[in-house]
C-alpha positions, -999 to +999 in steps of 0.1 A: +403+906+137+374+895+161+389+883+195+375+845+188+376+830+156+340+808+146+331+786+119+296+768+119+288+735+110+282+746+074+320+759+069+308+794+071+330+819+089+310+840+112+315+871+128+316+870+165+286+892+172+266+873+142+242+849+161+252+811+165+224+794+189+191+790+191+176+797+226+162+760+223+194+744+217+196+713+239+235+718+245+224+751+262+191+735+278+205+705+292+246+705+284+234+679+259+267+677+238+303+671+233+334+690+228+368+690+220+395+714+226+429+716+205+460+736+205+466+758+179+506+763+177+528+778+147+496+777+125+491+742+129+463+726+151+476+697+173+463+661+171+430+669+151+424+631+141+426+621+178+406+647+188+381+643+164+378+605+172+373+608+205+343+637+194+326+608+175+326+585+201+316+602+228+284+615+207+279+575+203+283+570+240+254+604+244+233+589+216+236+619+195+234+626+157+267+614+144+287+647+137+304+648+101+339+644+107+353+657+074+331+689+075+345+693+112+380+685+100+373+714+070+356+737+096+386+733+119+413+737+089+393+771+076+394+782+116+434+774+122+439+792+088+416+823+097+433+822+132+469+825+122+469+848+095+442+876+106+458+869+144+492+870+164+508+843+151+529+835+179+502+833+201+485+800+208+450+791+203+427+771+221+401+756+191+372+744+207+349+715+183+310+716+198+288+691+189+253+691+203+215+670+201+204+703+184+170+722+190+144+713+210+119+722+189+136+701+155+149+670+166+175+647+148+193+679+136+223+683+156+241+717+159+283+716+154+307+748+152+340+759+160+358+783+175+391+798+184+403+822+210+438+827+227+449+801+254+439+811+286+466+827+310+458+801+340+473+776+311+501+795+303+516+802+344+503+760+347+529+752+324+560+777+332+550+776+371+535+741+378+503+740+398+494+730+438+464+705+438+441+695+462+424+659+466+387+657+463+365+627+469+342+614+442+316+590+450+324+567+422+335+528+422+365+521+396+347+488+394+313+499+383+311+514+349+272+530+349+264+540+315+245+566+324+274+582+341+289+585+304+325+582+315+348+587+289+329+611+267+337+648+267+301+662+277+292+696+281+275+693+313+307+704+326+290+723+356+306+694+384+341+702+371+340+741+372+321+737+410+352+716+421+376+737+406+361+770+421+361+745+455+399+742+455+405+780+440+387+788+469+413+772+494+442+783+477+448+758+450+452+761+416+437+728+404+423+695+420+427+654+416+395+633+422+398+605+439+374+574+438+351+558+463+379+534+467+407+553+471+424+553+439+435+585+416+408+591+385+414+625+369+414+664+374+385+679+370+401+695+329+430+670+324+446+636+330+472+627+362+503+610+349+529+601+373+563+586+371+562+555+396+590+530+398+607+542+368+577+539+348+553+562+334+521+556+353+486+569+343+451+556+357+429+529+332+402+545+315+383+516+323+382+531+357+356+559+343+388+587+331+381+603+301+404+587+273+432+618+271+442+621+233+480+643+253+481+613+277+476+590+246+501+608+220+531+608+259+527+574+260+534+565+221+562+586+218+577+574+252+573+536+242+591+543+211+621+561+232+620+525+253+606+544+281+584+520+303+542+534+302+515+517+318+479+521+331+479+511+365+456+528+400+474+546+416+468+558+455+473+595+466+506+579+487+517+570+452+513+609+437+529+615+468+563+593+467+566+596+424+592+605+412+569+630+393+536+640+389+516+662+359+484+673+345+482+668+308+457+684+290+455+699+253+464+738+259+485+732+295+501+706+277+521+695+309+516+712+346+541+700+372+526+691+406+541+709+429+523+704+456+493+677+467+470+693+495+500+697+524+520+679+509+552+695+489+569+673+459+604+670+455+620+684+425+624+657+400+654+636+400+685+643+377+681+620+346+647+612+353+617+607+325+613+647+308+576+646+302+579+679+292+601+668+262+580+640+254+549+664+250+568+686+225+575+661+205+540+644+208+523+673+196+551+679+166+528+666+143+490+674+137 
């Protein structure tokens, strides 16, 4: 089998060495796209409606072709399907949905494919080993939503996040928390911060220019149906700091345990306290 499963836009199942993009395409030129990334566990991909919704509005929000959505959901069933029965089947897979403005040189026709490849290691320790995060400054007001800053669409122009995260690799951390022009939490740089304060699960308003997480989303339900308390509410780093937990959720990671917020070390969670971890298995139970 190749190392990374892809299917284009057409349903077609490629090879991995058979060409994909054009050197004109304007997600290459100019990150000029969407994505979407999904977890591919026991043959089933996770939460492929969510995902898929939140593709089609964030190429709404970037003025792009509308993608097809059922060709997408075929192209993704034909990739899961390929995935688990030419690969390890106990091994999950990260499927990745890209969308992009298309060519340069032939507007209006948009370019979409998927692909899928083994969850990355740095996912796997982040969920069996938690992760030590450092706070970085962003110069953005919770109380000004520019559209041009296209909050709350999953662009490709991801180079700002990867710079950040190669910032706090670089001083020892595995991950980092932006935090806005008036001190309040927003996001890391690949996932969303939930935190357990005063009893209730806590997680930043996407009004406040987060990206709208489909794991965070699909917590929430299934803790509001155990009569756990969830809310959206700003949080401060002195609230990471004094929570009675603190995780990055994110498709692949699923959950990553804070264990540590720039000098600061958490305490381990209290007995009896909300199992996020729990809640994400179950959350992801059902496609």
């Amino acid at each position: 089998m190749d190392d990374v499963i892809v299917v284009d836009g057409d349903g077609r199942l490629l090879s991995e060495a058979q060409p994909l993009l054009f050197a004109d395409d304007l997600g290459v030129l100019h990150g000029d796209g969407v994505f979407e990334t999904m977890l591919v566990r026991s043959g089933r991909t996770r939460l492929v409606d969510a995902h898929l919704a939140r593709l089609a509005d964030g190429a709404a929000r970037l003025d792009l072709p509308a993608p097809d959505v059922d060709g997408l959901r075929r192209a993704v069933a034909l990739a899961e399907v390929e995935w688990t029965t030419s690969g390890p089947y106990s091994v999950d897979g990260a499927l990745r949905v890209v969308h992009t403005r298309g060519r340069e040189s032939d507007p209006g026709v948009p370019t979409s494919y998927v692909t899928v490849s083994p969850v990355p290691e740095r996912s796997v320790r982040a969920r069996r080993d938690g992760v030590r995060v450092t706070l970085l400054s962003k110069a953005h007001d919770p109380d000004v939503a520019a559209p041009w800053e296209l909050s709350g669409a999953k662009a490709l122009s991801y180079a700002r996040s990867t710079a950040a995260l190669r910032y706090a690799r670089g001083r020892g951390f595995d991950d980092a928390i932006y935090v806005s022009s008036a001190g309040t939490v927003l996001e890391s740089p690949r996932a969303n911060v939930v935190a357990v304060v005063d009893g209730a699960l806590t997680a930043t308003p996407t009004g406040d220019g987060v990206l709208a997480g489909t794991t965070q989303a699909a917590v929430f339900d299934v803790a509001a149906r155990h009569g756990l308390a969830v809310r959206y509410r700003r949080m401060t780093p002195a609230d990471l700091v004094a929570a009675e937990g603190v995780w990055l959720l994110s498709a692949l990671t699923l959950a990553a345990r804070v264990r540590q917020v720039d000098r600061h070390v958490l305490p381990e969670q209290p007995k009896n306290a909300v199992d996020v971890e729990k809640l994400i298995i179950e959350a992801i139970s059902t496609p």
